[in-house]
C-alpha positions as CSV (number, residue, x, y, z in Angstrom):
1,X,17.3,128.2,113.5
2,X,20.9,128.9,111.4
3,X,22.2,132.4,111.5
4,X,22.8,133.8,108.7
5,X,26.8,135.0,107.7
6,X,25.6,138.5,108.5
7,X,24.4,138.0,111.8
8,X,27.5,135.7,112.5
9,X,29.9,138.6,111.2
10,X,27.9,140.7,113.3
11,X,28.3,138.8,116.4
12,X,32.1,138.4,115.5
13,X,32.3,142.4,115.5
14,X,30.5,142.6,118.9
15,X,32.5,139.9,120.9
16,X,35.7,142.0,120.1
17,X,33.9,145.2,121.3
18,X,33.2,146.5,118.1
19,X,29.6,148.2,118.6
20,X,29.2,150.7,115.3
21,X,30.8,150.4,112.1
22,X,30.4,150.7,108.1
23,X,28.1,148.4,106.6
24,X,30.9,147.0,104.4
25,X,32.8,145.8,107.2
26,X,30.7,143.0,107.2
27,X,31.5,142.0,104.1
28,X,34.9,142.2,104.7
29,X,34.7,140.1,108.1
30,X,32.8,137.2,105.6
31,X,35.8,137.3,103.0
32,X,38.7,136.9,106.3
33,X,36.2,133.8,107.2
34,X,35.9,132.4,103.9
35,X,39.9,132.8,103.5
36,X,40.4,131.1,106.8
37,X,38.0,128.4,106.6
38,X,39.7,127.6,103.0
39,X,42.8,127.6,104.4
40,X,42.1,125.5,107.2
41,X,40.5,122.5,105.2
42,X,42.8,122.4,102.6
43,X,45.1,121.4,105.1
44,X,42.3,118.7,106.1
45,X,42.1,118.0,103.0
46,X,45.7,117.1,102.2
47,X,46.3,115.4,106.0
48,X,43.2,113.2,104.8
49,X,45.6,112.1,101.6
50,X,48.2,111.7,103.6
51,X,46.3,108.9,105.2
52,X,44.6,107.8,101.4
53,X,41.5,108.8,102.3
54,X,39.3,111.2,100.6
55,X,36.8,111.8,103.0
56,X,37.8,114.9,105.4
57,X,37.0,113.9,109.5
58,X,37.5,116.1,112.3
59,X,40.6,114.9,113.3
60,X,42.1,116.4,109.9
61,X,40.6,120.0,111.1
62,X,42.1,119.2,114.8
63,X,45.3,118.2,113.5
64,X,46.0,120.8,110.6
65,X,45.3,123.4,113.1
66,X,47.5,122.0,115.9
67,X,50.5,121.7,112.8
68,X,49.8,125.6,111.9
69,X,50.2,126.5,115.6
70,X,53.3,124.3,116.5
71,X,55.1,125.8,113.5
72,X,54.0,129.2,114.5
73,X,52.4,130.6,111.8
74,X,49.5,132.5,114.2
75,X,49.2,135.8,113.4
76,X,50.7,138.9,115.2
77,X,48.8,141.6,116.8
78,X,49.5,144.6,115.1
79,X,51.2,147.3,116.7
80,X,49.6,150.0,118.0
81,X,48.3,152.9,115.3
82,X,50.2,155.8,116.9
83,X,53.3,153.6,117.0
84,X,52.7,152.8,113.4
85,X,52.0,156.4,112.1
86,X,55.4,157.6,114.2
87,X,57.3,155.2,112.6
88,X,56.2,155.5,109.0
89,X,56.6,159.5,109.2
90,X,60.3,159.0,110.6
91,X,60.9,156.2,107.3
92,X,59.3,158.7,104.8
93,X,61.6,161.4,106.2
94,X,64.9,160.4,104.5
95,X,64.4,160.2,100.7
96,X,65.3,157.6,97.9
97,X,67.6,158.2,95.4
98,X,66.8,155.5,93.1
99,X,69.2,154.2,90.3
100,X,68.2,154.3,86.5
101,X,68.6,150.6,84.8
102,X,66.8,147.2,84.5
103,X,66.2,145.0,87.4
104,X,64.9,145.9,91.1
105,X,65.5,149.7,91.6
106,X,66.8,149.6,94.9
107,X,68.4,152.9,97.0
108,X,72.0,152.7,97.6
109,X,73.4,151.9,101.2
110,X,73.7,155.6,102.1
111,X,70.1,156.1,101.5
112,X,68.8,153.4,103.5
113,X,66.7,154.4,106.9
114,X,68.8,151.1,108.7
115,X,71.6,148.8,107.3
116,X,70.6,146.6,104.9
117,X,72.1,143.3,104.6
118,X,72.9,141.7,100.8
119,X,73.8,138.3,101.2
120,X,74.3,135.8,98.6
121,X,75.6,132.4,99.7
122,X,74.9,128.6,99.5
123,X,72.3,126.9,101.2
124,X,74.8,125.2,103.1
125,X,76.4,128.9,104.2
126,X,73.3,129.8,105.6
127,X,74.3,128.6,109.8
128,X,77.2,131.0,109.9
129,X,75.7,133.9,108.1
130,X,72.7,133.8,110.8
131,X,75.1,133.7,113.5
132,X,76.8,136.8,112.1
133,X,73.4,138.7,111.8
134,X,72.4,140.5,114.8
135,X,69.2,139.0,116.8
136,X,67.3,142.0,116.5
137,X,67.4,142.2,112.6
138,X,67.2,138.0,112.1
139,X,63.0,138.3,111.5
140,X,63.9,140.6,108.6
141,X,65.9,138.7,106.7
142,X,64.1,137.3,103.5
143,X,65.6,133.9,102.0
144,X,65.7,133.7,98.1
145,X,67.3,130.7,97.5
146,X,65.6,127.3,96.1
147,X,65.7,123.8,97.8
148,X,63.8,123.3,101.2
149,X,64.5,125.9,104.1
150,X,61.5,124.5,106.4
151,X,63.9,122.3,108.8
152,X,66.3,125.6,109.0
153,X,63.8,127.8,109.3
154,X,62.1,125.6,111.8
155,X,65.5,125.1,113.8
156,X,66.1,129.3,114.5
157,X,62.6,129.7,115.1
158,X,62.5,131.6,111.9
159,X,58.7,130.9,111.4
160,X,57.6,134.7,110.3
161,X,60.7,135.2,107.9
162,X,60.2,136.5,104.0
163,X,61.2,133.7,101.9
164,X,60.5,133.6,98.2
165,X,59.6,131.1,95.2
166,X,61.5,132.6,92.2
167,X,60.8,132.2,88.9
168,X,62.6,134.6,86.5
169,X,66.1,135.0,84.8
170,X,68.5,137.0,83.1
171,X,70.2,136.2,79.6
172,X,73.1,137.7,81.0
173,X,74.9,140.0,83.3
174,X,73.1,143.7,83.5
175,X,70.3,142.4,80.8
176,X,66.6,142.9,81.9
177,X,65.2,139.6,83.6
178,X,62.3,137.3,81.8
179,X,59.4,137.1,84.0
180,X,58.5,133.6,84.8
181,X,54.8,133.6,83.4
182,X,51.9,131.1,82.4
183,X,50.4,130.7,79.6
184,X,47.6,132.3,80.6
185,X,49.6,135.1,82.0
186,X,49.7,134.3,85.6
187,X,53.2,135.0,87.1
188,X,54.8,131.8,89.1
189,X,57.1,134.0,91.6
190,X,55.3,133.9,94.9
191,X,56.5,135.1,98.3
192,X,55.0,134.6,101.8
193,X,56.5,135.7,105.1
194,X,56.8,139.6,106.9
195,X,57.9,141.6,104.1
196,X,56.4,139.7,101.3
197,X,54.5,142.9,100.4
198,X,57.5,144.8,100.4
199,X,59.5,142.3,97.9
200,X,56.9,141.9,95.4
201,X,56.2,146.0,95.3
202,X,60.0,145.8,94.6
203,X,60.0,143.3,92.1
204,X,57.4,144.8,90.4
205,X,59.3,148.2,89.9
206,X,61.2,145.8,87.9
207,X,58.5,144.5,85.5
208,X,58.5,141.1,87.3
209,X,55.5,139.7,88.7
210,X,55.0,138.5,92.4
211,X,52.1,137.0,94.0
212,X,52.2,137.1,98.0
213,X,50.6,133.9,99.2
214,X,50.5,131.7,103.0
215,X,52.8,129.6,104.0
216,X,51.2,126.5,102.8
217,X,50.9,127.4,99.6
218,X,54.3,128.9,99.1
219,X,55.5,125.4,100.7
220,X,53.9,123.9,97.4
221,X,55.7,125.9,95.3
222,X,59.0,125.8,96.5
223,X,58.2,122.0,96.3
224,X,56.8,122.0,92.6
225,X,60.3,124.3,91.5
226,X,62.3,121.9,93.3
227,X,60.7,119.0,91.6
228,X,61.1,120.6,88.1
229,X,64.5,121.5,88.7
230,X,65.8,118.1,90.0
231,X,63.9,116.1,87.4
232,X,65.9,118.4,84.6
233,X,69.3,118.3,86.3
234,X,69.4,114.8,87.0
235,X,68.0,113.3,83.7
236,X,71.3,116.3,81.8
237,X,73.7,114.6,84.6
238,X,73.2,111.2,83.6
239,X,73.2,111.5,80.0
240,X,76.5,113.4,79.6
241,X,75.9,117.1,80.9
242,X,73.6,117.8,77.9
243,X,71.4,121.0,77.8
244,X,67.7,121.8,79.4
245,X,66.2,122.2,75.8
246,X,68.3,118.9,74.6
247,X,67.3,117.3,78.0
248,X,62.8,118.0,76.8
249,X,63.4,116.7,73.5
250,X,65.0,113.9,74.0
251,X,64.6,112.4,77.4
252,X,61.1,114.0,78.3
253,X,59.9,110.3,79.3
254,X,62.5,110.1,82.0
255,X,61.2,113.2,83.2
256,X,57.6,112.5,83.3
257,X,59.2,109.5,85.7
258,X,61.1,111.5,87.6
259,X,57.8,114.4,88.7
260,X,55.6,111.3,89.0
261,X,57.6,109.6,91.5
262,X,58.9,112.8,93.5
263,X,55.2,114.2,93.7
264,X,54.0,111.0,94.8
265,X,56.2,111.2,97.9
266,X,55.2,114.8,98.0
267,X,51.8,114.2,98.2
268,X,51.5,111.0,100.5
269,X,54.8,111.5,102.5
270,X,54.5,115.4,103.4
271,X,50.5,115.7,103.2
272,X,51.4,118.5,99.6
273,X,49.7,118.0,96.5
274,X,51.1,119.7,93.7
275,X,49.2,121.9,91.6
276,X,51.5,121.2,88.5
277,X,51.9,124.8,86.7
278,X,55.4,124.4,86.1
279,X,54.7,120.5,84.7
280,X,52.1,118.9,83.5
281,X,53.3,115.2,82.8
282,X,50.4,113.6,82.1
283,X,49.9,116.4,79.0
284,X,53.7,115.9,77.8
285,X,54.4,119.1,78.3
286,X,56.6,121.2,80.9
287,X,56.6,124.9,81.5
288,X,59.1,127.0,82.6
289,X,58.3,130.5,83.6
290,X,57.7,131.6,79.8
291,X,54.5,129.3,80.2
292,X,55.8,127.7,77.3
293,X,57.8,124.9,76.5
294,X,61.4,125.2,78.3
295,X,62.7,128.2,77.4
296,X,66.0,127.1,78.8
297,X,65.8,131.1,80.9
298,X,64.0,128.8,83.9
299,X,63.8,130.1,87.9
300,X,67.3,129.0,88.5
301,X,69.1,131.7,86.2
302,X,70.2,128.7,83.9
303,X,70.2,129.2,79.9
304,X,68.9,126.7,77.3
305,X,72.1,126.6,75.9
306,X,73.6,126.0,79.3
307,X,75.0,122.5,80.0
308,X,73.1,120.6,83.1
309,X,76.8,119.3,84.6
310,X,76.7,116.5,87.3
């Protein structure tokens, strides 16, 4: 005879030790199944189009989950609840000044419970900077840059860092940024890691949208903005250093090209398949972060009247 979910999220509660509770703990125990079941074959699901297949087999459950645990993205225990409620009343203890403007309102270095670290640099700056920050402050640092940070990430054992998918922009220096938004109104900036909480509560103090998300699917976004921003910069490269908006009006076949090709390889060369909010090639159409046609004000802080230079 099958259980029912109840009795399963009942049986889950007991085998931790967990003998009285509120009744809508059960429910809540279903929806962290459902989540994780979800997650788990929908990285089946994309290791079974990695091999062309359709059809998910137990070898894509095996192997999804054996990836997930070799990259070390299983969980932490939480700390203890006394250690948590110490440490929260000694963080609440020292106020916030916060400064008046646009943007992320952020306190000021004097204000801060510990040193903060601002650090804006290249990709390729990135080795020395870690070496410079201290081991004990390394799993708090949150990466905002674009391109793919998995292989240095995976290198410094930096599995549980922040690291964000941006998609918003300023018109210039000290002006308010544009939210990178859908047209239905879904925002595209996503963040995943240890203090992805914290950096979308910050953003949105700002008026800028941020969705926290897992790893895998924060993977496909960085992968769908990296697509979208190499098919734009090459195709303006090769035909003189032209603008964003000049490169959709004229050239937007050479881009359709471009996304095809790239999420191809995406999808049957690193197991991702795109969801395409930020292009939709086979529609003609592209969307920046206005949800819109390219507004030119796209994730990388470009303008539409900026040139794309080689």
């Amino acid at each position: 005879m099958v259980e029912s979910e109840e009795a399963v999220a009942e049986a889950l509660l007991k085998a931790v030790g967990v003998d009285e509770h509120e009744p809508e703990v059960v429910g809540m125990v279903l929806d962290a199944m459902h989540r994780a079941a979800r997650d788990a074959l929908g990285d089946a699901r994309d290791l079974a189009l990695h091999r062309n297949e359709t059809k998910i087999e137990a070898h894509d459950v095996r192997a999804g989950d054996d990836l997930n645990a070799a990259a070390g993205y299983s969980r932490r225990p939480p700390p203890a609840r006394e250690n948590a409620i110490a440490a929260a009343a000694s963080v609440n203890a020292a106020p916030l000044n916060l400064a008046d403007g646009h943007g992320v309102r952020l306190p000021s270095e004097g204000n801060l419970t510990t040193r903060g670290y601002s650090l804006e640099a290249r990709n390729d700056d990135l080795e020395s900077i870690l070496g410079m920050c201290p081991d004990a402050r390394k799993e708090d640092l949150v990466f905002l840059q674009n391109g793919q940070l998995e292989p240095f990430k995976q290198k410094h054992g930096l599995y549980a860092n922040t690291q964000a998918c941006l998609w918003f922009a300023a018109m210039r220096k000290g002006a308010k940024p544009l939210d990178g938004i859908t047209s239905d109104g879904d925002g595209l900036t996503t963040a995943s890691g240890k203090w992805a909480g914290s950096l979308a509560r910050r953003l949105e103090t700002g008026g800028l949208t941020c969705n926290v998300v897992g790893d895998r699917d924060l993977r496909r976004n960085m992968l769908e903005k990296l697509i979208w921003i190499s098919s734009f910069m090459l195709v303006g490269a090769v035909h003189g250093g032209i603008t964003v908006g000049e490169v959709e009006e004229k050239h937007k076949d050479e881009v359709v090209d471009i996304i095809l090709e790239l999420a191809s390889f995406c999808r049957f060369t690193l197991a991702v398949s795109l969801n395409g909010q930020q292009f939709s090639p086979h529609q003609g159409s592209f969307r920046g972060p206005s949800g819109g046609r390219s507004s030119g004000a796209h994730a990388s802080g470009g303008l539409h009247s900026s040139r794309v230079r080689p």
